[in-house]
Structures are given as C-alpha cells and as structure tokens.
C-alpha positions as CSV (number, residue, x, y, z in Angstrom):
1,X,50.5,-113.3,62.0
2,X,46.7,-112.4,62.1
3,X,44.6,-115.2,61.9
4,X,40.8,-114.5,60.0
5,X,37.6,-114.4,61.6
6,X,35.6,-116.7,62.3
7,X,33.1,-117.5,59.2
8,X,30.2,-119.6,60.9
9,X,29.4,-123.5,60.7
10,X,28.9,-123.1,56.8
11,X,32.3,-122.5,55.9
12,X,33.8,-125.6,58.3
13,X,35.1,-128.7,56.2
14,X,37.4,-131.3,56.9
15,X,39.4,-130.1,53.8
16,X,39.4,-126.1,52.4
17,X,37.8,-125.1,49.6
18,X,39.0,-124.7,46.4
19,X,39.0,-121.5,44.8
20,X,39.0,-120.3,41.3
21,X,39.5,-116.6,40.2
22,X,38.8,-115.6,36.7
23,X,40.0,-111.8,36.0
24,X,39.4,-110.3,33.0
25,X,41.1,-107.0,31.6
26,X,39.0,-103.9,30.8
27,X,35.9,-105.3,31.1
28,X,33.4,-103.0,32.2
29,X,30.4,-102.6,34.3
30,X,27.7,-102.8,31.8
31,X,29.3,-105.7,29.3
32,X,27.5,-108.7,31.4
33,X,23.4,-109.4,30.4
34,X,23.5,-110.0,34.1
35,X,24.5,-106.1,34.8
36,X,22.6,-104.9,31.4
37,X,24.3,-105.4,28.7
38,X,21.9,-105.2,25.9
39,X,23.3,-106.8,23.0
40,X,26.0,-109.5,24.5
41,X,24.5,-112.5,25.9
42,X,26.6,-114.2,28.8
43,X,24.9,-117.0,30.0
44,X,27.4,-119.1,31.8
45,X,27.7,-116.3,33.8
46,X,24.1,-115.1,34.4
47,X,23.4,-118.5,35.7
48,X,26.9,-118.4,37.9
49,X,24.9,-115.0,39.4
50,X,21.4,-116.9,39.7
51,X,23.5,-119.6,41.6
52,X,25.3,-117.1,43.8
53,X,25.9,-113.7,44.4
54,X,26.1,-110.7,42.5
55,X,28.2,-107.4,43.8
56,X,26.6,-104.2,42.7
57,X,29.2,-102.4,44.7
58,X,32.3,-104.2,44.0
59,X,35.9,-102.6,43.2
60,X,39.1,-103.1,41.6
61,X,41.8,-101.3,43.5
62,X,43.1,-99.7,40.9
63,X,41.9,-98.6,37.3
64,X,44.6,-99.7,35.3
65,X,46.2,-103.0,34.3
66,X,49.4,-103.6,36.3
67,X,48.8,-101.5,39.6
68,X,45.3,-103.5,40.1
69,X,46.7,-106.7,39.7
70,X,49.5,-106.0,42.3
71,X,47.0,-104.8,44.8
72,X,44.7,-108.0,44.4
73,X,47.7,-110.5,44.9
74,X,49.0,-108.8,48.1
75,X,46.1,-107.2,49.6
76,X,47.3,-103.4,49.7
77,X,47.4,-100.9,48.0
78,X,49.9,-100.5,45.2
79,X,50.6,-96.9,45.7
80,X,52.2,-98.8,48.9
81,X,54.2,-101.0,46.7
82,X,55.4,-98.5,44.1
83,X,53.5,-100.1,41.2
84,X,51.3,-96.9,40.0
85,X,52.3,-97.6,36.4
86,X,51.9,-100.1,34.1
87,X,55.2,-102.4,33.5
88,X,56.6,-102.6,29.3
89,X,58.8,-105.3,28.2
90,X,61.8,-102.9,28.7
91,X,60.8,-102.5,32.0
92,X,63.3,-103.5,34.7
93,X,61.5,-103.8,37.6
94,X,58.3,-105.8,38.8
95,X,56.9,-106.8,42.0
96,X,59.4,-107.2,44.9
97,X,60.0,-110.7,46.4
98,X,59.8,-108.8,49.7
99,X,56.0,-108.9,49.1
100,X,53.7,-111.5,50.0
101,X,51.0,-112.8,47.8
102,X,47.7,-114.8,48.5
103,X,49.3,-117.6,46.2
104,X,52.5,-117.8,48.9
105,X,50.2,-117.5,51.8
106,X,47.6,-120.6,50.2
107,X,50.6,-122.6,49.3
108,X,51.7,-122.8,53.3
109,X,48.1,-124.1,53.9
110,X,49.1,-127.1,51.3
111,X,46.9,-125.6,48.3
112,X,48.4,-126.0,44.4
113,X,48.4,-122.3,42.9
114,X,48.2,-121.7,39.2
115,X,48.4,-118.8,37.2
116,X,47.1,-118.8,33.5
117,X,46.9,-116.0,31.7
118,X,48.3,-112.1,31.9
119,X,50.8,-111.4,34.9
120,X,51.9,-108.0,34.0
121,X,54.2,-107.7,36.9
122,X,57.4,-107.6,35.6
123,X,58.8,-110.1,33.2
124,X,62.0,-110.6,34.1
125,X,62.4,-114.0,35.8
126,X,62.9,-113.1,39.5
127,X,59.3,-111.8,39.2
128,X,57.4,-113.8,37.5
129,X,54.4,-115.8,39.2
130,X,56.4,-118.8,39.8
131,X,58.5,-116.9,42.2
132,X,55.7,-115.2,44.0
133,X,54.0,-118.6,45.5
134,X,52.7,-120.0,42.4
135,X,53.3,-123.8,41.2
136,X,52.6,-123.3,37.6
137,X,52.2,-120.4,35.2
138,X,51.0,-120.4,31.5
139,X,50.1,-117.4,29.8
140,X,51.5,-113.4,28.8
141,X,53.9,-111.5,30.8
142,X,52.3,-108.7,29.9
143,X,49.5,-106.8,27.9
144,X,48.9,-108.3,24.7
145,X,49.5,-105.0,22.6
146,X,52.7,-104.8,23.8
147,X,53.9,-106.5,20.7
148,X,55.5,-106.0,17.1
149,X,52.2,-105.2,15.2
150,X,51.1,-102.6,18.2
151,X,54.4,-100.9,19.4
152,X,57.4,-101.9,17.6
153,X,58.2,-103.9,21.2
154,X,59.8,-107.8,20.4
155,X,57.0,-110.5,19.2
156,X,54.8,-111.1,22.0
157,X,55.8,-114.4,24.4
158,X,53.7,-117.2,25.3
159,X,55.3,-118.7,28.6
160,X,55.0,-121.8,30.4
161,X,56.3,-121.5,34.0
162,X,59.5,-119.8,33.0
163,X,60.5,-120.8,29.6
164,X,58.9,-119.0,26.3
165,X,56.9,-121.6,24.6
166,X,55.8,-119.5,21.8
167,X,56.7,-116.4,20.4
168,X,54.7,-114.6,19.1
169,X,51.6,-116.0,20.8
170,X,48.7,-116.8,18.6
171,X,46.1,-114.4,20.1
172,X,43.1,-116.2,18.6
173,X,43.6,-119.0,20.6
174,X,44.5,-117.5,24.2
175,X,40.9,-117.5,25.8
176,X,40.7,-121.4,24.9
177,X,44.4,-122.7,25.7
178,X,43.9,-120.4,28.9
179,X,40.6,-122.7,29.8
180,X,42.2,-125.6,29.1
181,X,45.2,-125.0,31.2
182,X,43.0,-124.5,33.9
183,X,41.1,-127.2,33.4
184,X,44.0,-129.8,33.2
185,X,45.2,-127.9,36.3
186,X,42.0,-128.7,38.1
187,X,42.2,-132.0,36.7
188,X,46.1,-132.9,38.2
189,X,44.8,-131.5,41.7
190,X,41.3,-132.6,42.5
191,X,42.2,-134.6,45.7
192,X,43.8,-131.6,46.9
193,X,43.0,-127.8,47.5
194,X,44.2,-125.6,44.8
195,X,43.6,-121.8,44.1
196,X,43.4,-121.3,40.1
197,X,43.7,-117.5,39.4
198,X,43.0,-116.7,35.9
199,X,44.0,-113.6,34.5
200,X,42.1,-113.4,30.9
201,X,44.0,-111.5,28.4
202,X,40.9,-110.4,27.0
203,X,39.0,-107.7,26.1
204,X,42.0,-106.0,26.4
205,X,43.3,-104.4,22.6
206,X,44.2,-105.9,20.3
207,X,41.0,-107.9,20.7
208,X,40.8,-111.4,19.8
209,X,38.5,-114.3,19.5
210,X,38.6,-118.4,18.8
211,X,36.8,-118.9,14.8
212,X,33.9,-120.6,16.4
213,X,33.2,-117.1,17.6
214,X,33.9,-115.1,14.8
215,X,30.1,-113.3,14.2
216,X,28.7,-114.8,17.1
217,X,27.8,-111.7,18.9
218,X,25.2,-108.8,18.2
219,X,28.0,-107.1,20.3
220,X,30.3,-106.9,17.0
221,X,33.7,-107.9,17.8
222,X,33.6,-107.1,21.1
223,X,30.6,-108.6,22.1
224,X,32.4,-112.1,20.4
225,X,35.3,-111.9,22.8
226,X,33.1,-111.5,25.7
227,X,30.9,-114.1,24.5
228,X,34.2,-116.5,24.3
229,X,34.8,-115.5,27.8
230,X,31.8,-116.3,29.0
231,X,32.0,-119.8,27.5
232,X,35.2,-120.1,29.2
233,X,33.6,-120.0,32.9
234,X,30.7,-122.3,31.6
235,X,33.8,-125.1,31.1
236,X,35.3,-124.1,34.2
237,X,31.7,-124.6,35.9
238,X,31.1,-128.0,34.1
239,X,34.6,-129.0,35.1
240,X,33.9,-128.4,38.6
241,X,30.6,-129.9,38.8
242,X,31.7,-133.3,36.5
243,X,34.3,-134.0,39.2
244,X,32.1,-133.0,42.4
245,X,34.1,-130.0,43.3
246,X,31.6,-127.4,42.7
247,X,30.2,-127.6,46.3
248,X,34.0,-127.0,47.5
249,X,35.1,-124.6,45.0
250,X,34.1,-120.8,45.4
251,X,34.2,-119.2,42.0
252,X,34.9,-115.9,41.1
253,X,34.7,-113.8,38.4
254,X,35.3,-109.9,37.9
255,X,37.4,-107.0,35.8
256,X,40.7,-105.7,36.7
257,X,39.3,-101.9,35.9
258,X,36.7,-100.2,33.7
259,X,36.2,-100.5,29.7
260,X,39.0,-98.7,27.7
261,X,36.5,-95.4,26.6
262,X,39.4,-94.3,23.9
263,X,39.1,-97.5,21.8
264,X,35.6,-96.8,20.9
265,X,34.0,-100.0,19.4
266,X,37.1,-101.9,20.9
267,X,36.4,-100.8,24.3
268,X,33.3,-101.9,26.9
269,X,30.7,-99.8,28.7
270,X,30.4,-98.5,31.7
271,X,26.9,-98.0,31.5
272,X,25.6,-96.4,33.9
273,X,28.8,-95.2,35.2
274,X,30.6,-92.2,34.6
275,X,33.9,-92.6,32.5
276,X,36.2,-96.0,32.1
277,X,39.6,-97.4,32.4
278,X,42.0,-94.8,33.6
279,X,39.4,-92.4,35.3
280,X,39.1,-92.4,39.2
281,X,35.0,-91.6,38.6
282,X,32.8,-95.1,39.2
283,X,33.5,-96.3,36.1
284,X,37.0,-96.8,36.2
285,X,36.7,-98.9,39.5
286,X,33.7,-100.3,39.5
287,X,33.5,-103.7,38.1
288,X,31.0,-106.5,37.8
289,X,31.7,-109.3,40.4
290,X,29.9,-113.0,40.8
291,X,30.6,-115.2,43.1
292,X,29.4,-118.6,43.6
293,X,29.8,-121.4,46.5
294,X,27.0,-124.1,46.1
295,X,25.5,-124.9,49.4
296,X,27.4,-121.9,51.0
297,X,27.0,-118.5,49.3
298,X,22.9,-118.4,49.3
299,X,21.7,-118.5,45.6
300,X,20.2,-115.5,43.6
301,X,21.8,-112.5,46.3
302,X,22.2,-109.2,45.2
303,X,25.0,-107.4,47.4
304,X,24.7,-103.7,47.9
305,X,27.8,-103.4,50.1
306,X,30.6,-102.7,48.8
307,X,33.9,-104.9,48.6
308,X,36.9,-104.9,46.2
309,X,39.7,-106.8,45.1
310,X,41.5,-105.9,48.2
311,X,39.8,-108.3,50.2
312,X,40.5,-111.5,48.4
313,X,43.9,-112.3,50.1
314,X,42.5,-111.7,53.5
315,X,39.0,-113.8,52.6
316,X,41.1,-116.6,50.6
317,X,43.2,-116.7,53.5
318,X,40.8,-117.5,56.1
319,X,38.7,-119.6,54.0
320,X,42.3,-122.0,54.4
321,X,42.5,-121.6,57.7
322,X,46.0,-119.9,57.7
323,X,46.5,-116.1,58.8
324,X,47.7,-113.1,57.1
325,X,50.7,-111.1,57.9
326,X,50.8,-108.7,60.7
327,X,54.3,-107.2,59.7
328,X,53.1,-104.6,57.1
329,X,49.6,-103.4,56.5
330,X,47.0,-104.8,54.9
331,X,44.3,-103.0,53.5
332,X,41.9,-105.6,52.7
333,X,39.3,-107.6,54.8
334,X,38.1,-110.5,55.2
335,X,34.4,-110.4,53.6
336,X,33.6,-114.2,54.8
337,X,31.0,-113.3,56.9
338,X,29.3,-110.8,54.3
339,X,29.3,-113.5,51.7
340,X,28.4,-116.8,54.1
341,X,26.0,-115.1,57.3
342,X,24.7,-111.8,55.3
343,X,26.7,-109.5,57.8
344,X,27.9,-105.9,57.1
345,X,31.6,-105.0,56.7
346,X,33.6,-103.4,59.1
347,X,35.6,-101.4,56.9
348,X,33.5,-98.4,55.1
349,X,36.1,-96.9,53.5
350,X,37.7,-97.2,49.8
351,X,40.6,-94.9,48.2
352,X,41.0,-94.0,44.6
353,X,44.6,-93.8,43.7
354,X,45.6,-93.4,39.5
355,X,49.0,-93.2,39.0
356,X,51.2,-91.6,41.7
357,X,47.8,-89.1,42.8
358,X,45.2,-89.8,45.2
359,X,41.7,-88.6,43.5
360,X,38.9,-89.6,45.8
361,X,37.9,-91.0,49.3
362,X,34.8,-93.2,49.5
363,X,33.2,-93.6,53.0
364,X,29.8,-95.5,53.5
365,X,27.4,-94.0,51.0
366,X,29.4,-90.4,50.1
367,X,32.5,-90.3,47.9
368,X,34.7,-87.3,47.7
369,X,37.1,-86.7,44.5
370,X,39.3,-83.8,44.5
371,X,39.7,-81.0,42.3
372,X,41.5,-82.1,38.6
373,X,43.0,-80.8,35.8
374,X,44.3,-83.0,33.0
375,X,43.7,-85.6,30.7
376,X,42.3,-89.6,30.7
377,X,43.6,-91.3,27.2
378,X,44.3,-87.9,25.7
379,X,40.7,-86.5,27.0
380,X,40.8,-83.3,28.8
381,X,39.0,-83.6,32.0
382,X,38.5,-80.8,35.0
383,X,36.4,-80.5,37.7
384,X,36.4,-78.9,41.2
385,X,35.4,-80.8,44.5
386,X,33.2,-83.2,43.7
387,X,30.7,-85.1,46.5
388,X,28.3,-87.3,45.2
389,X,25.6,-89.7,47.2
390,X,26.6,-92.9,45.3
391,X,23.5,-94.4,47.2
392,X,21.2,-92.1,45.4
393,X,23.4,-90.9,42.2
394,X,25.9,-93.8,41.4
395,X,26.3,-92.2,37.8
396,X,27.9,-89.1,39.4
397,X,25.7,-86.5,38.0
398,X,24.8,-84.3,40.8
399,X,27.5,-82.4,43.1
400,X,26.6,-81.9,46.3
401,X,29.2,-80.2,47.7
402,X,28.2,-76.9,47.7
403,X,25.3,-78.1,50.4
404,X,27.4,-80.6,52.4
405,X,30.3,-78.8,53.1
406,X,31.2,-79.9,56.6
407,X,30.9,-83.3,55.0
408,X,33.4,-82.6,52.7
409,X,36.2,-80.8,54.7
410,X,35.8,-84.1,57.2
411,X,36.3,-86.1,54.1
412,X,39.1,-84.1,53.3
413,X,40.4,-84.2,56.3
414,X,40.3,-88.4,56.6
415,X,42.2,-88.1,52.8
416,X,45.1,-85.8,54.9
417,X,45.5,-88.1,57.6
418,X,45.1,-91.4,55.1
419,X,47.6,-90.1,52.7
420,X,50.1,-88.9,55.8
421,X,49.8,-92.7,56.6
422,X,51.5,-94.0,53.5
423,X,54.5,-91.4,53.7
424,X,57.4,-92.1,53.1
425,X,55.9,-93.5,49.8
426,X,58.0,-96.6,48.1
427,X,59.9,-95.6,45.3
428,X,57.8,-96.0,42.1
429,X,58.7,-98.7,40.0
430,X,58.6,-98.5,35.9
C-alpha cells in the first residue's frame, strides 16, 4: 500500500473529516448561476462556491452514466475495468468484487459509507453498493428511464440496501427521500466519520420534480429539477452546520458527464463548451465542481487547474489517514495539497475514453483529439486531428494543428505509448 502525501497542518485533526459527495447525472457545465446559467437560480450552491472553491477545470472521467461512476469509485480508469458501456436491467455483469472502491478503503479507516441514490453498476446482488464497502444503500440500481413507461424494461425498483422497497419508484419524490436518507444517515453517525456519496438521479430523463417545485423555475422543467437539487445541498449544508460538522465535513458537489444535447428542452447546457453527454469535446467531460471545507479550503477560490473525478479516492483516502493500493494502478491523485496550500498538481495529463475508443489526450494547456467519423445520440460528427489551446479557446473553435505539428505527433505519440499501457484491455462488460 501507498500511503498519501502529506497535506500541511490544516488538514491535521484528532478525528478525519467527514465527507459528503453529491453527484448528479447529466448536468452540465453551464446549468449552475454560479457557472452562468442565466435563467436557473441555484443559490445553496452559489453560496457553497462563495464559501469554498470553485473548479473551472474539473473532469468526469468518463462522459457517460455507468463508465464515470466506476472510474470515480476506484480511482482508474474504466476502460481498465471493462465498464465502457452503460449497464441495463438484463445486464449480467457489473463491477467486479476484485475492485477496490474508496467506500472499502474509508471503511478500514473506521468511516460509515452510504450510498443514496443511482448505482448503475450492475444490479444483480453480488454488485450492488453494499458489497463494494458500503454500510447502507437506498436508491436506483440504475438509470431512471430504464423503466416500463421508457423501454418496455420491468417497473423501475426503489431499493434499500438489498431488498426492493418499492417498485415502481415514485420519481417525483426521489430528490427529497434521497436528502432525507442522507440526512438521517448523517444523523445516526455524527460521533463518527462517515463518507455520504450521493448519486442524484436527476436531471437525468425522464425528468422529475417534488410539487413544491412544479413552475418554480424560469428554467421550465428543467430549471425546476435543478432548482430541487439545489435545495437538496442547502439541507445537507444546514444539517451539517446545525450539528457542528460543517468545519469537519468537506462537501462536494459535481456531474457525472455533460448535459444530454439530444433531449433538447430536457437536456442542460454546456455553454460555453462544445457538445454534451456522449461527446469526448469539453462538453462532455467538463463539469461544474464546488467544494467546500470551512476553515480549510480558503473561501471564494477559483481553481484553474485541472482535476477530475479520478482523484477523489486517492484525496479521500489521505484525508483518512489510510493509503491506497499499490497492487494495480491508479490513475488518480491526491489533490490535498491543491485544495488546502494552493499548490500545483503533479500529474498534467487527462485521457478521453467513450466507449471502447480512446478520442483525445489532454496535457497541461493543449488537448489533442483524434480523427472521427460517426455519430453522438444519432448526430453525425467528423473531424480530422484536432489541437486546441484550452487555455486560450476552451470552447474548441480554433484548430491548431496545422501550425503545431511537432506538438501534435509528440501528443500522439504519448496516446501510443498510454494506450500500449492498458493492453491487454479487460474484457468489456455489458
């Protein structure tokens, strides 16, 4: 085992902090006021960025639903586990108890672990969350239009730990029972450290919203369930801070990939990114992040470097004091030091997997995406080599491979010897 670096006298305690991660599904880069939104007011979590930090450059290691969830929990990424796809209720596989989450890891540093809310990593019961390292699980096994209404699949479960508790699950009320859960979670395990991951099944199709926020929005629908969701953190903040925990509790909210372009008025934005969900341009990766640690994480940052979802387990982990496993490898780092003393990251370098391809390289400022020829939700995209200064053009709008092109065959070159790395690949999963 690896142990973490050091992060500095601010992150020493007698006891390790609490940490709660809120993950919502296919929301996108523009949908917070805090990142521009223009007509969907998220307050709770404009004041969650005024009180702590707010990624500009932040990640999901994937750009669809099941793959990035699977690279957040273990720290690699899930082209190395086989999970390129996303898993259906006939699906018979999931993710392999031979893999090690951050849950497993925080429960061997005494921490209670819930999950409430989506899973998507296989439903069958040797892989749900309460056999990777979680002590409690409420929520969907998988995506919430993988019902009757949406696909002709069986009525969409409602689970508690491993038993189905309701079938099918009232949608309106998932973004409230979710908070609650959590809440009451928080509630059983205040004297102890826990780590609260919160996979909202929202704004995810079908979408879905409590009455009391039926209209609420200027947003339309959408901006309603965003607006529920925002509310959600505001309890989870007031939760925190009624019970004292807040200067022990690192909170953290972000998207597991880019708004859902094909659903039109159902889907996010992007803005200013180019394309969404299921696209290996900015759009489909980048995600609004927060974070917030009172009296650790200084107040009101704006973080330029980039990070992603990769480097949770590893930060998590040394946060705890434990150490991460040094018998497979991990891709993420710890980003303790970047979010506690202001230091840079060691690790410059981000990969853009969809599906079973590898599209694009990212190193420091430049990102490099290979040729393509296909189609994103029934859209026909094409392009030849791309290079784009994200420092100067993160929308993606001007090509500069034509005048960089030692640049690009060294990129291309660090995408040969990357990919080479990863052979043999695991065997995909469905």
């Amino acid at each position: 085992m690896v142990s973490g670096k050091s992060l500095g006298a601010g992150a020493a305690s007698e006891r390790p902090p609490n940490t709660v991660l809120v993950f919502a599904d296919d929301l996108g880069y523009g949908d917070l006021s805090c990142y521009g939104a223009p007509q969907i007011s998220t307050p709770n979590l404009d004041r969650m960025a005024e009180e702590g930090l707010r990624f500009t450059d932040f990640y999901s290691c994937a750009s669809i639903c099941s793959p990035a969830r699977a690279g957040l929990l273990t720290g690699r990424y899930p082209i190395r586990l086989g999970i390129n796809r996303v898993f259906f209720p006939q699906s018979a596989d999931g993710l392999d108890s031979t893999e090690i989450t951050v849950a497993s890891l925080l429960k061997k540093q005494g921490y209670a672990t819930a999950c409430i809310g989506k899973w998507h990593l296989g439903h069958l019961p040797q892989y749900l969350p309460t056999r990777h390292g979680f002590d409690y699980y409420f929520g969907l096994p998988y995506s919430n239009d993988m019902s009757v209404e949406e696909r002709g699949d069986p009525p969409l479960p409602l689970m508690r730990n491993e038993e189905i508790v309701e079938q099918p699950a009232r949608q309106d009320t998932l973004t409230r029972r979710y908070t609650e859960e959590a809440i009451q979670f928080i509630d059983h395990h205040q004297d102890e450290p826990f780590f609260v991951y919160l996979p909202h099944s929202m704004p995810h199709v079908p979408l879905h919203r409590s009455e009391s926020f039926v209209g609420k929005s200027k947003g339309g629908l959408y901006g309603d369930v965003i607006e529920e969701l925002d509310w959600s953190v505001g309890e989870i903040l007031k939760a925190l801070q009624d019970r004292g925990l807040d200067e022990n509790t690192l909170v953290i909210f972000t998207s597991d990939n880019g708004p859902w372009l094909s659903q039109e008025s159902a889907g996010g934005s992007a803005a200013p990114l180019r394309e969404g969900k299921g696209s290996a341009f900015e759009g489909g990766f980048r995600v609004p992040c927060i974070m917030r640690w009172r009296g650790h994480i200084e107040a009101g940052r704006v973080e330029r470097s980039f990070s992603s979802t990769l480097d949770f387990l590893p930060t998590f982990v040394a946060l705890a004091g434990g150490a991460v496993p040094d018998d497979r490898p991990l891709d993420g780092e710890n980003i303790g030091p970047i979010l506690l003393e202001g230091k840079d990251r060691d690790q410059e370098e981000f990969h853009y997997f969809v599906l079973e391809e590898y599209h694009a390289l990212r190193l420091g400022q430049w990102k490099l995406k290979r040729p393509f020829n296909g189609k994103i939700y029934g859209k026909p995209v094409a392009h030849p080599t791309l290079l784009f200064d994200l420092n100067a053009d993160p929308e993606e709008q001007h090509n500069l491979a034509g005048s960089e092109k030692e640049r690009v065959r060294a990129m291309e070159a660090h995408m040969d010897k990357f990919w080479a790395s990863l052979q043999p690949l695991v065997k995909a999963k469905r």
